[in-house]
MDAnalysis code that builds the backbone (N, CA, C; Angstrom):
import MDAnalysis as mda
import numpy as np

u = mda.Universe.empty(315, n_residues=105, atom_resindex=np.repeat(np.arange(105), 3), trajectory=True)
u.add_TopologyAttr("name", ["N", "CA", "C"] * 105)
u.add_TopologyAttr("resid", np.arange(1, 106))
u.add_TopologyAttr("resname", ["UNK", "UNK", "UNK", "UNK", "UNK", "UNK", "UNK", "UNK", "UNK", "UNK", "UNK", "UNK", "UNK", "UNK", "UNK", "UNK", "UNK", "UNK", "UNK", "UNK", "UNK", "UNK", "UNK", "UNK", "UNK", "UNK", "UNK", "UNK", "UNK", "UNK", "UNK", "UNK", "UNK", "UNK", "UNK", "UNK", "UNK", "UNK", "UNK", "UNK", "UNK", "UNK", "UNK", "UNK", "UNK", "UNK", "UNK", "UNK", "UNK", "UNK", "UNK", "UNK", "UNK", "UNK", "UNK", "UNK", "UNK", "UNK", "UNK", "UNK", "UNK", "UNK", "UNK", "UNK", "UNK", "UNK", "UNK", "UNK", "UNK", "UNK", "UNK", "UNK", "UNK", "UNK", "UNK", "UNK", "UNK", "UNK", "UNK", "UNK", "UNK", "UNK", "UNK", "UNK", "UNK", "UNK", "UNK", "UNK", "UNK", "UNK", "UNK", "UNK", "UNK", "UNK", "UNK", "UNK", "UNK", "UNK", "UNK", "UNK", "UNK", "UNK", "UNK", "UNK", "UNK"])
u.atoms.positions = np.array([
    [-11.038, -33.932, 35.627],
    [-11.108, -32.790, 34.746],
    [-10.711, -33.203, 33.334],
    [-11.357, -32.590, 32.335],
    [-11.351, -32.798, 31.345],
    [-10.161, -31.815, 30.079],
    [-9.189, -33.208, 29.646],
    [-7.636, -32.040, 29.276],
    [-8.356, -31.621, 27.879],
    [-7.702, -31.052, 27.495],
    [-7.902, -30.510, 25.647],
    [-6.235, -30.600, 25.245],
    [-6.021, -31.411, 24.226],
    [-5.130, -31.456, 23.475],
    [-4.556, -30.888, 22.007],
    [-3.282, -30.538, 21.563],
    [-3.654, -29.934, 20.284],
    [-2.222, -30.798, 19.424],
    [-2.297, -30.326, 18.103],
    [-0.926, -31.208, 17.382],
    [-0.151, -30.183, 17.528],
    [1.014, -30.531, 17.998],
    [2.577, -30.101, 17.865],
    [3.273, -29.877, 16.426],
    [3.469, -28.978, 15.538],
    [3.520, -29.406, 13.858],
    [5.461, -29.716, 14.050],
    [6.001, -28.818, 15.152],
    [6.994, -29.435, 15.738],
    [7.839, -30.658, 16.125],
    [7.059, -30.894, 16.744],
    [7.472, -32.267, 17.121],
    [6.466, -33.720, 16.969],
    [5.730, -33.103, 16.037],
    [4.792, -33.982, 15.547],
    [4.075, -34.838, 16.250],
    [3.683, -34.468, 17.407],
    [2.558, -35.185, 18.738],
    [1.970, -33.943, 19.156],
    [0.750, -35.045, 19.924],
    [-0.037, -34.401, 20.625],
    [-0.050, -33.790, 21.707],
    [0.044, -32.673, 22.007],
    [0.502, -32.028, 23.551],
    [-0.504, -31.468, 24.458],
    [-0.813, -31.090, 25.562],
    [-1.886, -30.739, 26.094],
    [-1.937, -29.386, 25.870],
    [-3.155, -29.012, 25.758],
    [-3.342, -27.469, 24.884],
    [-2.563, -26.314, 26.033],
    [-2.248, -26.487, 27.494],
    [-2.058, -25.657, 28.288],
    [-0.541, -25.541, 28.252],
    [-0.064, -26.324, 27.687],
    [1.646, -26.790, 27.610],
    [1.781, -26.091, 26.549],
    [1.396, -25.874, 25.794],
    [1.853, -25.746, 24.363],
    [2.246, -24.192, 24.024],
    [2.782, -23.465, 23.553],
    [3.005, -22.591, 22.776],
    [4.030, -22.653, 21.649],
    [3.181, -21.751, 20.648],
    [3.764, -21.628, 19.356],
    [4.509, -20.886, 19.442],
    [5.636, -20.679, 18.534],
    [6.751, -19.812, 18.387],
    [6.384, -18.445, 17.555],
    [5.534, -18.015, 16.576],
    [5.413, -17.539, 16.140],
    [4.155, -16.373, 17.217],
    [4.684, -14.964, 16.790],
    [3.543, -14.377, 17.748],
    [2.394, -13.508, 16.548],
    [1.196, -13.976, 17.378],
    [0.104, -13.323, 17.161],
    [-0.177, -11.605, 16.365],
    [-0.337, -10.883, 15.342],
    [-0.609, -9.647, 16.112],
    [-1.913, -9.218, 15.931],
    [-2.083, -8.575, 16.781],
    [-3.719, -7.710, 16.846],
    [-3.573, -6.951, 16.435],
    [-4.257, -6.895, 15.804],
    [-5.086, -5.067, 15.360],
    [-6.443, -4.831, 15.533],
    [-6.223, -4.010, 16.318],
    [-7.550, -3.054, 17.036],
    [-8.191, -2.327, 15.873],
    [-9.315, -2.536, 15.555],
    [-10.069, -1.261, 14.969],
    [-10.951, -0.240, 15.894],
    [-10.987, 1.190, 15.643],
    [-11.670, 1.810, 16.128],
    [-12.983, 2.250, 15.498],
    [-14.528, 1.715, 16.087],
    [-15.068, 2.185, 15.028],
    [-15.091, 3.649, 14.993],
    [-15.836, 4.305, 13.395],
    [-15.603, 5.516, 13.265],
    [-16.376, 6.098, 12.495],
    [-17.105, 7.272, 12.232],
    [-17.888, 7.661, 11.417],
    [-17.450, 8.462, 10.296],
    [-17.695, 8.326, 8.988],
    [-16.802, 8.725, 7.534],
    [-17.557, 10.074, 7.721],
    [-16.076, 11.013, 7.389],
    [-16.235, 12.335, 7.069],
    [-17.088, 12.828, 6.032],
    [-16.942, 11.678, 4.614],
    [-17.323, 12.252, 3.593],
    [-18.778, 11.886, 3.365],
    [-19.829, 10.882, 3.828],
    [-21.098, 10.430, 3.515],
    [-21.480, 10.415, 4.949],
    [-21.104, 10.080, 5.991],
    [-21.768, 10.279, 7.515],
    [-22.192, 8.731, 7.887],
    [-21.694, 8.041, 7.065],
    [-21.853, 6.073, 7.644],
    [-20.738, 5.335, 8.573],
    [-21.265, 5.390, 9.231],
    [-20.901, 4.265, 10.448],
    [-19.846, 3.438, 10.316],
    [-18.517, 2.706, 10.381],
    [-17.290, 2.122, 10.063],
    [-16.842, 1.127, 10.418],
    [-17.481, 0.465, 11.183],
    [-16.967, -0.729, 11.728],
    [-16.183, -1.211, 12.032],
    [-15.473, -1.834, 10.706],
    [-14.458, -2.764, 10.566],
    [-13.223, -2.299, 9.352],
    [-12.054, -3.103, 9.208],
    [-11.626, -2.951, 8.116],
    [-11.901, -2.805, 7.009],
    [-12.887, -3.847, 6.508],
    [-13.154, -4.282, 5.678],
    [-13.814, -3.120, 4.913],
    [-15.223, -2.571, 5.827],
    [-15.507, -1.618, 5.450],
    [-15.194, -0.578, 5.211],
    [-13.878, -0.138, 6.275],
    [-12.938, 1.215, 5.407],
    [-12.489, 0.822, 3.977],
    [-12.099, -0.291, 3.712],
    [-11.333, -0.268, 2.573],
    [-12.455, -0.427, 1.701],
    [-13.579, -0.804, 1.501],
    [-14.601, -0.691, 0.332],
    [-15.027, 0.991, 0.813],
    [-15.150, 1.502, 1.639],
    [-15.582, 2.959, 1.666],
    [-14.452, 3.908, 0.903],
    [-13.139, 3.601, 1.409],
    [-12.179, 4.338, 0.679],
    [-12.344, 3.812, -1.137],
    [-12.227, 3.063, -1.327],
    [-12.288, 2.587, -2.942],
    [-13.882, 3.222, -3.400],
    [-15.116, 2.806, -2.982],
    [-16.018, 3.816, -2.975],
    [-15.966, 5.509, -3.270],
    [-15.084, 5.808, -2.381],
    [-14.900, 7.304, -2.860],
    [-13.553, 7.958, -3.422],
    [-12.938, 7.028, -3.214],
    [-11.447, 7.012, -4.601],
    [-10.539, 7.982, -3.267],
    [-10.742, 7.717, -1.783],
    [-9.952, 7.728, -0.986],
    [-8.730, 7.386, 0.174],
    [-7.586, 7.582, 0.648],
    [-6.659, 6.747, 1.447],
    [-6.810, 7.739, 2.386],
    [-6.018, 6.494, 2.749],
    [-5.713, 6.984, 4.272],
    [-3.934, 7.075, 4.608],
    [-3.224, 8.494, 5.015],
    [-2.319, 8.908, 4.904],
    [-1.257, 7.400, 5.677],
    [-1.912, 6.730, 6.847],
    [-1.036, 5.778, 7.469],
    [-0.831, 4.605, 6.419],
    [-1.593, 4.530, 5.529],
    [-1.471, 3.249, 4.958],
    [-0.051, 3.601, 3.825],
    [0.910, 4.499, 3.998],
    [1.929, 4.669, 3.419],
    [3.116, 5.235, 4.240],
    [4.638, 4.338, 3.933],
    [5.700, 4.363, 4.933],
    [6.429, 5.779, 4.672],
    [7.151, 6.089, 5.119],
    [7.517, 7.529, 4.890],
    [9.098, 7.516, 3.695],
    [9.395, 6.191, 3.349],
    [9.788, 6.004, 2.166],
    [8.826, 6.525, 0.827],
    [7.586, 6.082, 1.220],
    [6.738, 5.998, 0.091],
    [6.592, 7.775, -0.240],
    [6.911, 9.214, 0.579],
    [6.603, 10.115, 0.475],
    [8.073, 10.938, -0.024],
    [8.965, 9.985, 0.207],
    [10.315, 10.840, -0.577],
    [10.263, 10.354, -1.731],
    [10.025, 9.025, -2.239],
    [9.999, 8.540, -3.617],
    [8.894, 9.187, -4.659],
    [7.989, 9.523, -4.024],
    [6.812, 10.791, -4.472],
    [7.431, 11.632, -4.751],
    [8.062, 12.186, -3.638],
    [8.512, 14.072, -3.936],
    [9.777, 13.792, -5.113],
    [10.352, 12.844, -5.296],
    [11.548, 12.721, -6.076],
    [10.585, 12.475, -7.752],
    [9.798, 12.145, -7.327],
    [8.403, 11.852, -9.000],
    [8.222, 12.943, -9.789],
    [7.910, 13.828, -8.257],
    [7.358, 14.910, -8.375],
    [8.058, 16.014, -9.303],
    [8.892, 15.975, -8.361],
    [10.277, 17.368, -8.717],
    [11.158, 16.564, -10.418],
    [10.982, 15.274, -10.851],
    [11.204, 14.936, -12.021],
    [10.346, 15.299, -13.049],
    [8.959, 15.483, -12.383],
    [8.249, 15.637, -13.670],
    [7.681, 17.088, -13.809],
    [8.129, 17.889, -12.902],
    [7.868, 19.292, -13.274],
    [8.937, 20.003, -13.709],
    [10.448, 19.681, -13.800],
    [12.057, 19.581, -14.259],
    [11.797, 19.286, -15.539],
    [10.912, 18.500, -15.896],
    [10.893, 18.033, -17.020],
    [12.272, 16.237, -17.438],
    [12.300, 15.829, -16.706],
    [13.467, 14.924, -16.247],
    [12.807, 13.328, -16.470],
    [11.633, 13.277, -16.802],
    [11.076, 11.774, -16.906],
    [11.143, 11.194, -18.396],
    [10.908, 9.870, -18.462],
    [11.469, 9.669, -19.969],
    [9.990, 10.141, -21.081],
    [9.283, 10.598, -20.411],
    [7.769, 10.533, -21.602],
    [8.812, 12.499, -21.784],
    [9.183, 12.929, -21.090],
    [9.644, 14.352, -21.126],
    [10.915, 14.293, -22.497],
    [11.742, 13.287, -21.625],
    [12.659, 13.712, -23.213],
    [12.448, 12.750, -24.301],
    [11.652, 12.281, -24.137],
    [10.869, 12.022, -25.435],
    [10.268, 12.958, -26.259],
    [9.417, 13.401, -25.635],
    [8.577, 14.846, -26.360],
    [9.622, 15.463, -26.600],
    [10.650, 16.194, -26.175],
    [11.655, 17.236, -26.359],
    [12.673, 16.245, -27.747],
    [12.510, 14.992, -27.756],
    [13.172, 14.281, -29.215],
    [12.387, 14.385, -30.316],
    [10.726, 14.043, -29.906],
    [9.897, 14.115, -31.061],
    [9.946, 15.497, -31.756],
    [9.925, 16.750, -30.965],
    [9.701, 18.137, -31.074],
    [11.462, 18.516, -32.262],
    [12.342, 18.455, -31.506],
    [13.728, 18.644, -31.909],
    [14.229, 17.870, -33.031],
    [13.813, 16.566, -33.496],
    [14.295, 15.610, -34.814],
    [13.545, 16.439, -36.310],
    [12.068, 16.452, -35.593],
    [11.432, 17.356, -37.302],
    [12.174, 18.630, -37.746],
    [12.647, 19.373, -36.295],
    [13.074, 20.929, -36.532],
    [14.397, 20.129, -37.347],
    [15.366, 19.559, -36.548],
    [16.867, 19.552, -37.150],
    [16.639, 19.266, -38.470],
    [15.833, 18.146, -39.032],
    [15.713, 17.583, -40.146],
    [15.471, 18.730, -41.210],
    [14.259, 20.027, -40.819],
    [14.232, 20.908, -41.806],
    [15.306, 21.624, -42.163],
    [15.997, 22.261, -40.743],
    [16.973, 22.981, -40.962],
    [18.466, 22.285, -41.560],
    [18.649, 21.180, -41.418],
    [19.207, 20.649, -42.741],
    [18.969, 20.692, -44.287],
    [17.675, 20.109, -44.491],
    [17.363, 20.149, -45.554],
    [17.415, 21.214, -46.558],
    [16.918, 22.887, -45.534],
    [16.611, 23.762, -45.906],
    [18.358, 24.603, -46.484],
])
């Protein structure tokens, strides 16, 4: 019978391919294919979700950790507070001309 051998980057020899395992594990990811809500084309693969999503300037809710949705809502609730720096900026640009007249005046 005929062996198959592979390199060890380990121990720097050749080992028989049935002996061998790497330390590091594999992972899979399964795609499911799927048909797009928004044009009705067929999905395949990854690849193609992610040019379909960029195509229609869409995500997909999993591709973000649930860190990523409190650091949002904290964006959020800053910039309708008025609490971000482009905010008290405007409220400096607005407030320096007034003080300046009402000095002057």
């Amino acid at each position: 019978m005929k062996k198959t051998y592979v390199y060890n980057p380990e121990t720097k020899k050749m080992v028989e391919k049935t002996k061998f395992q790497r330390n590091s594990s594999t992972a899979v990811h399964t795609f499911s294919p799927r048909i797009s809500a928004i044009d009705g084309t067929q999905i395949r693969d990854a690849a193609q979700l992610a040019s379909h999503d960029k195509k229609h300037g869409v995500t997909d809710p999993r591709n973000y950790g649930p860190d990523w949705f409190a650091r949002e809502s904290n964006r959020r609730d800053e910039r309708l507070t008025g609490q971000t720096k482009a905010d008290k900026l405007d409220r400096l640009n607005t407030l320096i001309p007034l003080a300046n007249k009402y000095i002057t005046d």
